[in-house]
MMTF fields as JSON, N, C-alpha, C and O atoms, coordinates in Angstrom:
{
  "mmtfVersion": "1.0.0",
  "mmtfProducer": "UNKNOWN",
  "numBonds": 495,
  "numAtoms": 496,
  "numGroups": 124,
  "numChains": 1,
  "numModels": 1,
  "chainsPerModel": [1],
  "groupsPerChain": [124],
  "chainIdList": ["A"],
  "bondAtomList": [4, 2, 8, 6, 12, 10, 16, 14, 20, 18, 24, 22, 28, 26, 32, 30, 36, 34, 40, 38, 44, 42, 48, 46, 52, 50, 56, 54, 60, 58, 64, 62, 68, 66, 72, 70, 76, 74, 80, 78, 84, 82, 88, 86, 92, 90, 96, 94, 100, 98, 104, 102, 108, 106, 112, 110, 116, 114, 120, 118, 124, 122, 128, 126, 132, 130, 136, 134, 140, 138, 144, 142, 148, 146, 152, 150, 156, 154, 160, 158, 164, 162, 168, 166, 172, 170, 176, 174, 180, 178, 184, 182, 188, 186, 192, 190, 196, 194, 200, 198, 204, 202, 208, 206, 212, 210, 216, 214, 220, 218, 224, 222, 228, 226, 232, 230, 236, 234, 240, 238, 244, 242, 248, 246, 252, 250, 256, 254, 260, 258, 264, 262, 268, 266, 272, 270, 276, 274, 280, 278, 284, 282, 288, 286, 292, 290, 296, 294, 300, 298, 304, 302, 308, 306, 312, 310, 316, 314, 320, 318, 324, 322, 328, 326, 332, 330, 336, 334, 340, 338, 344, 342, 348, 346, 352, 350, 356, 354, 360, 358, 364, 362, 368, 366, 372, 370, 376, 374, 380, 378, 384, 382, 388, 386, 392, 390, 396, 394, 400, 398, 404, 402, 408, 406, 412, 410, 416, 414, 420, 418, 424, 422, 428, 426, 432, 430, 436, 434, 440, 438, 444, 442, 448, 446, 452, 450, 456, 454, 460, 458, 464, 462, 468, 466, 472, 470, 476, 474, 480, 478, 484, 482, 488, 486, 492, 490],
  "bondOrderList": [1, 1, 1, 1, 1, 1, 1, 1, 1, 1, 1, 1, 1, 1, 1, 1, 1, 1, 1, 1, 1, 1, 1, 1, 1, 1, 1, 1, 1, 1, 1, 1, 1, 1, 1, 1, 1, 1, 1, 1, 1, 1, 1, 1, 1, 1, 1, 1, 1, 1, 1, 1, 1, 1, 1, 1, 1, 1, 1, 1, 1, 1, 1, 1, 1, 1, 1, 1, 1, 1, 1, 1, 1, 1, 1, 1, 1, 1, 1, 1, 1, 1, 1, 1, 1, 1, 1, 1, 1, 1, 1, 1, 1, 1, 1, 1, 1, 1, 1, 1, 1, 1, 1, 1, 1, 1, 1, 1, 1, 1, 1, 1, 1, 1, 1, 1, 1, 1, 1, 1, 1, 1, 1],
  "groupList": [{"groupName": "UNK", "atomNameList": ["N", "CA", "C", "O"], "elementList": ["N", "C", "C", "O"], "formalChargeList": [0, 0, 0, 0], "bondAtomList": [1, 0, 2, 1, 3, 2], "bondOrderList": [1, 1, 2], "singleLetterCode": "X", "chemCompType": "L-PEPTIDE LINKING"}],
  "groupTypeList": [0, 0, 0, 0, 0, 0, 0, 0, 0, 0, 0, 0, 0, 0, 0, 0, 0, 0, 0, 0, 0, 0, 0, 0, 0, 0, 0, 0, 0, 0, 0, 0, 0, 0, 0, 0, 0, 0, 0, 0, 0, 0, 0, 0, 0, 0, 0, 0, 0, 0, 0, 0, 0, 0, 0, 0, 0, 0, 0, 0, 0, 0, 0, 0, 0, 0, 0, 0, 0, 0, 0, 0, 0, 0, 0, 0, 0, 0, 0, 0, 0, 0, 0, 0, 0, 0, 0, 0, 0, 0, 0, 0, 0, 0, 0, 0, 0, 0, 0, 0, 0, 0, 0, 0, 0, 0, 0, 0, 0, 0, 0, 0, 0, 0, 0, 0, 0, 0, 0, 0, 0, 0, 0, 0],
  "groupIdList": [1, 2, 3, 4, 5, 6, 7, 8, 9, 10, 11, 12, 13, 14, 15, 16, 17, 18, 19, 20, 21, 22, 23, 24, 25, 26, 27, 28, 29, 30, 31, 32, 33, 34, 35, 36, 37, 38, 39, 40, 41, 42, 43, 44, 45, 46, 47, 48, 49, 50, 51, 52, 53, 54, 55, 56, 57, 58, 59, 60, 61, 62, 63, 64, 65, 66, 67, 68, 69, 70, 71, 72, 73, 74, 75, 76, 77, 78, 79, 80, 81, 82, 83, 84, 85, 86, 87, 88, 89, 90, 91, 92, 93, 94, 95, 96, 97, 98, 99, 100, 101, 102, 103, 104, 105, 106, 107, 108, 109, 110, 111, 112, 113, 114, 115, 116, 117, 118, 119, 120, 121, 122, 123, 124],
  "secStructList": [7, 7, 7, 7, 7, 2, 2, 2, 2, 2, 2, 2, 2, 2, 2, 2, 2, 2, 2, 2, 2, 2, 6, 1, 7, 7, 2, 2, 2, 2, 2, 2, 2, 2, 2, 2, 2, 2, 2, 2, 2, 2, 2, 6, 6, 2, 2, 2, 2, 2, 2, 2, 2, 2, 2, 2, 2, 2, 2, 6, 6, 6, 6, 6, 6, 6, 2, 2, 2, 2, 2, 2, 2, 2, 2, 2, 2, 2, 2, 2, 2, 2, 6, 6, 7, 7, 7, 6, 6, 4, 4, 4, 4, 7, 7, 1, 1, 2, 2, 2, 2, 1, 7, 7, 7, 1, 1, 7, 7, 1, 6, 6, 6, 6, 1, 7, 7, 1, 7, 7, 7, 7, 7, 7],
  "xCoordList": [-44.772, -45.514, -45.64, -45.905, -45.425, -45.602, -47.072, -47.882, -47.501, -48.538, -48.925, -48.038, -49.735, -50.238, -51.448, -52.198, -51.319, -52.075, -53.365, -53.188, -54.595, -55.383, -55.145, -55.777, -54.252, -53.359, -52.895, -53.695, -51.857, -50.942, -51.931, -51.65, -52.967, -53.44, -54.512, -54.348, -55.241, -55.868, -55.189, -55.694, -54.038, -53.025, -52.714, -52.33, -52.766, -52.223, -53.581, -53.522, -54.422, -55.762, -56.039, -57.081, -55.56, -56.288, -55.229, -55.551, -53.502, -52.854, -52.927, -52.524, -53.766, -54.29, -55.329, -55.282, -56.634, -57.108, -56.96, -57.56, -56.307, -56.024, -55.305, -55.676, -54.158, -53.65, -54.584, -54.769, -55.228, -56.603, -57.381, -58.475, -57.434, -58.131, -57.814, -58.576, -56.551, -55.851, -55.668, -55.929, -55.304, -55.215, -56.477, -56.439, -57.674, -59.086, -59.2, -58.942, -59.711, -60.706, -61.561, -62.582, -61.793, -62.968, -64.618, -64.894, -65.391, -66.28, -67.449, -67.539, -67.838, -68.295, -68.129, -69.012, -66.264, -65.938, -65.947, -66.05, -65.853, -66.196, -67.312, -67.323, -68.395, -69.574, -70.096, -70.703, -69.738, -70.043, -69.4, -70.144, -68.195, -67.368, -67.996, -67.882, -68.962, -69.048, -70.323, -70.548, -70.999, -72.216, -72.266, -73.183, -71.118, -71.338, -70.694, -71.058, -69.982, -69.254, -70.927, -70.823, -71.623, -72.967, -74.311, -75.28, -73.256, -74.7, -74.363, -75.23, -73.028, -72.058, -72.687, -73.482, -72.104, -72.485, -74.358, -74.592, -75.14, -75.958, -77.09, -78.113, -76.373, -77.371, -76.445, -77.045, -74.762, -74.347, -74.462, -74.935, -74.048, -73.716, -74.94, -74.835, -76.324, -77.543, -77.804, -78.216, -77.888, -78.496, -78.014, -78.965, -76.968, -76.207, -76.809, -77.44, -76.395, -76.921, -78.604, -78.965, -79.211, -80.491, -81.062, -82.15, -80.282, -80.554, -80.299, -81.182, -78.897, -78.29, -79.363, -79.745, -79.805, -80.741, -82.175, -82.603, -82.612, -83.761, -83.789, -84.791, -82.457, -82.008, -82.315, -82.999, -81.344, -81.111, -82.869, -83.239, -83.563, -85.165, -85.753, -86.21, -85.637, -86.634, -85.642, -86.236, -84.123, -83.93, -84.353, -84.843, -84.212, -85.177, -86.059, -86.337, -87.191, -88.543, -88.748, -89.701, -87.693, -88.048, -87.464, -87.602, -86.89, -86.163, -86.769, -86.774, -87.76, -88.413, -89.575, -89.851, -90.461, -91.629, -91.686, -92.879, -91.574, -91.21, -91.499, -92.451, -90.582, -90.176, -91.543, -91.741, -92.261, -93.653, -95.021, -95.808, -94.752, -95.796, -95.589, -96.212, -94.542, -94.158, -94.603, -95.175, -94.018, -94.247, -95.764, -96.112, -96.428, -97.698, -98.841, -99.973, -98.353, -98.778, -98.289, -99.032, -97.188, -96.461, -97.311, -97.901, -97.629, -98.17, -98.82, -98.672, -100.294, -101.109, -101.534, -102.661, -100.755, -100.42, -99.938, -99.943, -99.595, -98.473, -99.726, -99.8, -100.672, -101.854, -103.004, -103.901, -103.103, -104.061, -103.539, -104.361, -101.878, -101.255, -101.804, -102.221, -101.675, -101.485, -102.852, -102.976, -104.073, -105.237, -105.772, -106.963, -104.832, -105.326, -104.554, -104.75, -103.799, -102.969, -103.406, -103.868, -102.913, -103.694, -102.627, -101.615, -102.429, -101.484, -101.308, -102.38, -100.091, -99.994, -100.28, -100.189, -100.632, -101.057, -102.581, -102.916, -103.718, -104.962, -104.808, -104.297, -105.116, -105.672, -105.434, -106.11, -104.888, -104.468, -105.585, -105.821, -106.278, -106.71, -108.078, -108.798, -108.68, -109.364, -109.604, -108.948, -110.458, -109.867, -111.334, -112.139, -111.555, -113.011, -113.228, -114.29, -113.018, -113.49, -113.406, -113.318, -113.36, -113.673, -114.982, -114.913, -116.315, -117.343, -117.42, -117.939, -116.791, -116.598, -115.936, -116.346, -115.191, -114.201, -115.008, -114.65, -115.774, -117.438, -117.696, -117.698, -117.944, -118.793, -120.148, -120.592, -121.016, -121.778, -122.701, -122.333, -124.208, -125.517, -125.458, -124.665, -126.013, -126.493, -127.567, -127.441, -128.606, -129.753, -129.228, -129.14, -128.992, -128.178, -127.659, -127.046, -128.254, -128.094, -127.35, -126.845, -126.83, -125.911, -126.998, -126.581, -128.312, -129.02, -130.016, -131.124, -129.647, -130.376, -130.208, -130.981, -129.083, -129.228, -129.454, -129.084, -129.875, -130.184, -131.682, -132.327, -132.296, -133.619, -134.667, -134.956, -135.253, -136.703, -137.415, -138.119, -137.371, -138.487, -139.207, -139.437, -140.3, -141.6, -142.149, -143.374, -141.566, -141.785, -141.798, -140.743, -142.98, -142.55, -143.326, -144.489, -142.506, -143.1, -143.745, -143.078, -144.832, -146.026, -145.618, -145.347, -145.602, -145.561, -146.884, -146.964, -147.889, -149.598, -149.018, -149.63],
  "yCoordList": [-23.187, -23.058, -21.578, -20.699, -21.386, -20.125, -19.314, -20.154, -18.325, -17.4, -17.428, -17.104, -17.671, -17.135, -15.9, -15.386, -15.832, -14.396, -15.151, -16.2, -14.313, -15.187, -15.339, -16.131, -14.505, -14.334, -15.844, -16.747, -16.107, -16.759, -18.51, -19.289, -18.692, -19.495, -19.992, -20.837, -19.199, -19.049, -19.739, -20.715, -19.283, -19.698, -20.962, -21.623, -21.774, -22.85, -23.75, -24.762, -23.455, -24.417, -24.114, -24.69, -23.363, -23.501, -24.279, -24.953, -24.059, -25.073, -26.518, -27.237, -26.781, -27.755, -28.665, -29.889, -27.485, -27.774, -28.088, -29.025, -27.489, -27.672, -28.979, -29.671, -29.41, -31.18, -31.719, -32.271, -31.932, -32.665, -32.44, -32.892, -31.88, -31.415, -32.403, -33.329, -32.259, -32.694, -33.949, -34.48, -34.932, -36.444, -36.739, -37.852, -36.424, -36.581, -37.458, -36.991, -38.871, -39.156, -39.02, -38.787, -39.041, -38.704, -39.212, -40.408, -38.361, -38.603, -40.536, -41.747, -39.785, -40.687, -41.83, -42.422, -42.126, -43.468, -44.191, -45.408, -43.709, -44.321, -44.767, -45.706, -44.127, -44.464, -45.538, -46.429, -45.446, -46.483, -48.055, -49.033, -48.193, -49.434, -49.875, -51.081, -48.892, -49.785, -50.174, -51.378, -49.472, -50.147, -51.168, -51.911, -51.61, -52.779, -53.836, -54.963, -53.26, -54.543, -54.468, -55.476, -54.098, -54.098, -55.619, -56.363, -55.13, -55.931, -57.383, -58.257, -57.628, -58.731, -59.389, -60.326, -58.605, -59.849, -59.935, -60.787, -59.431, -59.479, -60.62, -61.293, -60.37, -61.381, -62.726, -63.779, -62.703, -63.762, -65.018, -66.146, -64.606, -65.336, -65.746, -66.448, -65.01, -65.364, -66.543, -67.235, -67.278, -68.246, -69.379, -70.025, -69.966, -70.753, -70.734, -71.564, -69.792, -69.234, -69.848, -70.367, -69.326, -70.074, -70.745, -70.384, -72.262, -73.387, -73.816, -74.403, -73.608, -74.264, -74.284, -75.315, -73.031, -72.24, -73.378, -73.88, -73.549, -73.915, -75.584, -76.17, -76.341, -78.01, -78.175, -79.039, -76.691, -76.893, -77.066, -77.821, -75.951, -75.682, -77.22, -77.85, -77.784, -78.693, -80.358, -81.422, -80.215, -81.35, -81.483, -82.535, -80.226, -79.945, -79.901, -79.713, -79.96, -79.891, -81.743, -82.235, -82.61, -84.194, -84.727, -85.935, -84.09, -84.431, -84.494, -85.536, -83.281, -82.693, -83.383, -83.95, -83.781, -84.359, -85.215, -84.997, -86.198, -87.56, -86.941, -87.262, -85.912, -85.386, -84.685, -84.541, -84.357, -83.778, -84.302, -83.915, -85.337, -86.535, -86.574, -85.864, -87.577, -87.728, -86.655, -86.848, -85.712, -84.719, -84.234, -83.79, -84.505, -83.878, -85.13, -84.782, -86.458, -86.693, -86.682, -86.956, -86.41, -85.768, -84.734, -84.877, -83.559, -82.836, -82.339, -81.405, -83.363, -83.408, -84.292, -84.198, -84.996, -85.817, -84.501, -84.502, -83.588, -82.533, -81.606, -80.985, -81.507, -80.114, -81.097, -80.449, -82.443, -82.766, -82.954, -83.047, -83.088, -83.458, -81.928, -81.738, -81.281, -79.301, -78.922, -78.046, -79.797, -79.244, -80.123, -80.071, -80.959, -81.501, -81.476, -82.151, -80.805, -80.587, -79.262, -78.132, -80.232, -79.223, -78.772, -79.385, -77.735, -76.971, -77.485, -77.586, -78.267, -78.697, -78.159, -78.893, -76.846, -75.982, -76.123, -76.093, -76.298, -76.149, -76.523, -75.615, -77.799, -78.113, -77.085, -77.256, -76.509, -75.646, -74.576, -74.153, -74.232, -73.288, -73.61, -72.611, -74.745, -75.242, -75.464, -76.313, -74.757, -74.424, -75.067, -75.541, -75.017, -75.797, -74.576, -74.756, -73.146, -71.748, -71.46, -70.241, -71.622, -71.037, -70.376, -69.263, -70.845, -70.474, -68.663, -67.587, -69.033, -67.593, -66.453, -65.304, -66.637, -66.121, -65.519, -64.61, -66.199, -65.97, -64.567, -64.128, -63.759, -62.556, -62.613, -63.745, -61.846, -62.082, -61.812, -61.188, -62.564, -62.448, -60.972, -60.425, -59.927, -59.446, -58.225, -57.026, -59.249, -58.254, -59.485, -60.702, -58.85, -59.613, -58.613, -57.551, -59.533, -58.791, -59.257, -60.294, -58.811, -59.096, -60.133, -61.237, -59.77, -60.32, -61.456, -61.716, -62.004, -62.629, -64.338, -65.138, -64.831, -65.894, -65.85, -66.856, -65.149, -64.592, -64.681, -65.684, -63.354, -63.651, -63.964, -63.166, -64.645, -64.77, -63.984, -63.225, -64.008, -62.973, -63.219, -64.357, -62.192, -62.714, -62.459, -62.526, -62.039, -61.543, -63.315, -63.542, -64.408, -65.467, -65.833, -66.222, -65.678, -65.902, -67.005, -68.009, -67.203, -68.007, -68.766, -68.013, -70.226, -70.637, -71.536, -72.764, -70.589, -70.606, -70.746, -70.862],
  "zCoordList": [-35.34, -36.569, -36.927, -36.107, -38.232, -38.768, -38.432, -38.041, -38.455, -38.349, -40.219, -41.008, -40.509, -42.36, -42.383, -41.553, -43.045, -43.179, -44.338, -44.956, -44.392, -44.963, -46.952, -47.651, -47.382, -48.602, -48.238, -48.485, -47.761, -47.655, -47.983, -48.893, -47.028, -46.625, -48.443, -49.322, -48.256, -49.776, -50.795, -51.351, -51.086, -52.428, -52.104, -53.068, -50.611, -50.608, -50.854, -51.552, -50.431, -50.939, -52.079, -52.395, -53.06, -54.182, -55.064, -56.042, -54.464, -54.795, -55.047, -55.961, -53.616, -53.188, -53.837, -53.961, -54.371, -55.421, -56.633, -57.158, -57.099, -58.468, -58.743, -59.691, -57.861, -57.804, -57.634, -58.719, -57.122, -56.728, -57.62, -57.282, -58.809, -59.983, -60.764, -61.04, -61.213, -62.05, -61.845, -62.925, -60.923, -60.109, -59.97, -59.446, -60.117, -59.857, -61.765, -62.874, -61.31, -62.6, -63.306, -62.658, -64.706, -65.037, -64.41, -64.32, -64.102, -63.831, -64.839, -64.637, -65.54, -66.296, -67.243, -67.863, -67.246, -67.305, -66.124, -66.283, -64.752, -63.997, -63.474, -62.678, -63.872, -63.604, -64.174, -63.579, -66.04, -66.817, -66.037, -66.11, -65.407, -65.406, -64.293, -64.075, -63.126, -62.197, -62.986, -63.108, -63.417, -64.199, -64.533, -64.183, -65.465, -66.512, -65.221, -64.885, -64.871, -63.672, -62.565, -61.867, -62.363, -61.566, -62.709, -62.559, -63.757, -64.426, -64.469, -64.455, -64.523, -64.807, -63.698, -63.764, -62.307, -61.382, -60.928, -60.071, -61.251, -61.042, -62.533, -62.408, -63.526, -64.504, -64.826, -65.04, -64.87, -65.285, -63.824, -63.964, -62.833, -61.747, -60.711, -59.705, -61.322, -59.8, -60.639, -59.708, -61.599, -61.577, -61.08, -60.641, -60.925, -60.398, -58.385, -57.73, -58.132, -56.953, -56.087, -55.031, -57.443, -57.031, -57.822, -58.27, -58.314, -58.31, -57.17, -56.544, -56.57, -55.67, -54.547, -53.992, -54.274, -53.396, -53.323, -52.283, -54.41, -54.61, -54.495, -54.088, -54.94, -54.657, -53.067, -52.517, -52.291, -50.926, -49.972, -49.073, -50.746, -49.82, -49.944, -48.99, -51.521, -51.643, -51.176, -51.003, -51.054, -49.931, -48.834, -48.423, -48.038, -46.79, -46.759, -45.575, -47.496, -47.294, -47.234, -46.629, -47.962, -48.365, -47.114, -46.926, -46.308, -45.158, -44.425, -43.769, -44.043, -42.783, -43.322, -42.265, -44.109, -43.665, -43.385, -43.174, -43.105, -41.987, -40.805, -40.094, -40.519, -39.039, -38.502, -37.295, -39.271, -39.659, -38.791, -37.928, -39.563, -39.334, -37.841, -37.051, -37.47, -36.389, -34.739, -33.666, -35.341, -34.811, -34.221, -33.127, -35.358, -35.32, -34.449, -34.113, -34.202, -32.952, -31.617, -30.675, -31.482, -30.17, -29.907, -28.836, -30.626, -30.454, -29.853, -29.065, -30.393, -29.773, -28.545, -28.058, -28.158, -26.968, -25.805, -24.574, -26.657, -25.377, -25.128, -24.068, -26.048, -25.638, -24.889, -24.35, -24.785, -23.947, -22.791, -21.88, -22.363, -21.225, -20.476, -19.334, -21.245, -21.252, -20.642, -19.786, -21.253, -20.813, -19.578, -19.273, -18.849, -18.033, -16.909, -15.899, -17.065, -15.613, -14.812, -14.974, -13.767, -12.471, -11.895, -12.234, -10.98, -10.075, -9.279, -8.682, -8.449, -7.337, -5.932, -4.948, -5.848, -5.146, -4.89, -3.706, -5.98, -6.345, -5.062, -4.407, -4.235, -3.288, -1.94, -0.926, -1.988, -1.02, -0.565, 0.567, -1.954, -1.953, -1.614, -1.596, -1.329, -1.105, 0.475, 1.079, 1.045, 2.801, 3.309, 2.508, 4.718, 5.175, 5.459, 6.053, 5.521, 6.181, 4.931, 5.078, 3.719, 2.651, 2.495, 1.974, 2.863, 2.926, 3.939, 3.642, 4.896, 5.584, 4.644, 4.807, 3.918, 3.623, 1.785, 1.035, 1.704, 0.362, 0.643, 1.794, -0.525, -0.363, 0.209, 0.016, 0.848, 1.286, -0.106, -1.101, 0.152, -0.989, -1.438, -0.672, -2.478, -2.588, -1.648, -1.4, -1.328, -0.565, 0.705, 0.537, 1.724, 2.494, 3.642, 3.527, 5.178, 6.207, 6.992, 6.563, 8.571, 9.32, 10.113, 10.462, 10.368, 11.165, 10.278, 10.748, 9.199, 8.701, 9.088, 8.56, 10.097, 10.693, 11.901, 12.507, 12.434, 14.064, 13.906, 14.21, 13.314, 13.299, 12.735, 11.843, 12.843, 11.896, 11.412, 12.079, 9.984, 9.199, 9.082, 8.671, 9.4, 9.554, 8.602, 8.698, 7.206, 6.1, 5.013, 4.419, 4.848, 3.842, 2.958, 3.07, 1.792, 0.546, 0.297, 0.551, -0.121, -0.001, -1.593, -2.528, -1.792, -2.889, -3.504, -3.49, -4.043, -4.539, -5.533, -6.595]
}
């Protein structure tokens, strides 16, 4: 490849330009055509569109309520099954040393089944 000098290089892009000037379309007939071709398909052709649109929602809506009904006592057959089931585990957790295994009371001592308090509240 040749070496160009920045002379050399210059004259060929503006060459460059200027075809590309000239082969370039007018700006603002093109703007107008996509316009009117923008309006065409947007006001002649949506109505068709959504009739079709609107036949399709309200067959499905005459379809599905049957399915509705139906449905809506399954339903509620499935949230009382739901609120009454137990964990097959529950019983497990249920131990005879469970009581050991209890936090102890509050005001609550190590020696409070060992010894007698001689401290008792009188019920006057």
């Amino acid at each position: 490849m040749d070496e160009m000098n920045d002379d050399q290089l210059h004259a060929r892009f503006s060459s460059l330009r200027n075809e590309d000037t000239r082969s370039a379309p007018e700006f603002r007939p093109l703007l107008n055509r996509a316009r009117s071709r923008a309006r065409l398909r947007s006001g002649g052709h949506s109505l068709p569109w959504v009739a079709a649109a609107a036949s399709i929602l309200l067959a499905a809506l005459l379809i599905a309520k049957p399915w509705h009904d139906r449905g809506g006592r399954a339903n509620a057959r499935a949230k009382t099954d739901i609120v009454a089931w137990q964990s097959p585990t529950a019983g497990l957790l249920q131990t005879p040393t469970q009581d050991l295994l209890a936090p102890a009371p509050l005001l609550s001592s190590v020696f409070d089944g060992v010894v007698n308090s001689q401290l008792q509240l009188k019920a006057d």
